[in-house]
RODRENMI-13805 format. One record per residue (C-alpha): x negated, y, z; residue number from 1. Coordinates in steps of 0.5 Angstrom, whole numbers. Each point is the difference from the previous one (the first is absolute). Layout:
BEGIN
+-------+-------+-------+-----+
!    c1 !    c2 !    c3 !  nr !
+-------+-------+-------+-----+
!     X !     Y !     Z ! NUM !
...
+-------+-------+-------+-----+
This chain:
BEGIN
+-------+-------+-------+-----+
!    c1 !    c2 !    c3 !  nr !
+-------+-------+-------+-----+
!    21 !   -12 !    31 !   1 !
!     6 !     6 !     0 !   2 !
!     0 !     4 !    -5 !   3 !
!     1 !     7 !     1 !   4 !
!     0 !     6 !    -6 !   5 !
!    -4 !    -6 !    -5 !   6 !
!    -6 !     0 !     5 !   7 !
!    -2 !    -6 !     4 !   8 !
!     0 !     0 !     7 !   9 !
!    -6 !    -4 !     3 !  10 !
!    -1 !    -4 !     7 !  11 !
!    -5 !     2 !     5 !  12 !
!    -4 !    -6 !    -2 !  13 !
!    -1 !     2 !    -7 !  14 !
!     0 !     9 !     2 !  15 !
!    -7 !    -3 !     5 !  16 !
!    -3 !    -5 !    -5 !  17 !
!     0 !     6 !    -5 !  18 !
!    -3 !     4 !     5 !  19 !
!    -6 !    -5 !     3 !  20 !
!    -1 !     1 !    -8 !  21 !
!    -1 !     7 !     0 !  22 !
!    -4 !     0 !     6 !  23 !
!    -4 !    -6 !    -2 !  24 !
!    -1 !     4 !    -8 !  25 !
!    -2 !     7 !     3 !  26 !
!    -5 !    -4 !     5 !  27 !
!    -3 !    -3 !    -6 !  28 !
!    -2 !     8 !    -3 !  29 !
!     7 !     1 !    -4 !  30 !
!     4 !     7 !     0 !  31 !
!     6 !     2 !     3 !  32 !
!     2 !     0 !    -7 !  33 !
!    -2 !    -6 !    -3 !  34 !
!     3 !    -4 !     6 !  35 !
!     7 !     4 !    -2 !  36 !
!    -1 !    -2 !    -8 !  37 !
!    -1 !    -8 !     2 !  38 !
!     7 !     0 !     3 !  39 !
!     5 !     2 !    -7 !  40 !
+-------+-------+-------+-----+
């Protein structure tokens, strides 16, 4: 993974995992806000 400015550069592969998950956690009931505090 390249490094740019200190901050990880993430693959397609991890960017569309990470977005079924919200997809799946919003489906399940949670918030926009609870979805975005489950990734720190």
């Amino acid at each position: 993974m390249s490094e740019r400015h200190g901050r990880k550069r993430h693959s397609p592969e991890q960017i569309i995992a990470k977005l079924r998950e919200a997809d799946a956690m919003l489906a399940g009931g949670a918030s926009i806000g609870q979805v975005c505090s489950g990734w720190r």
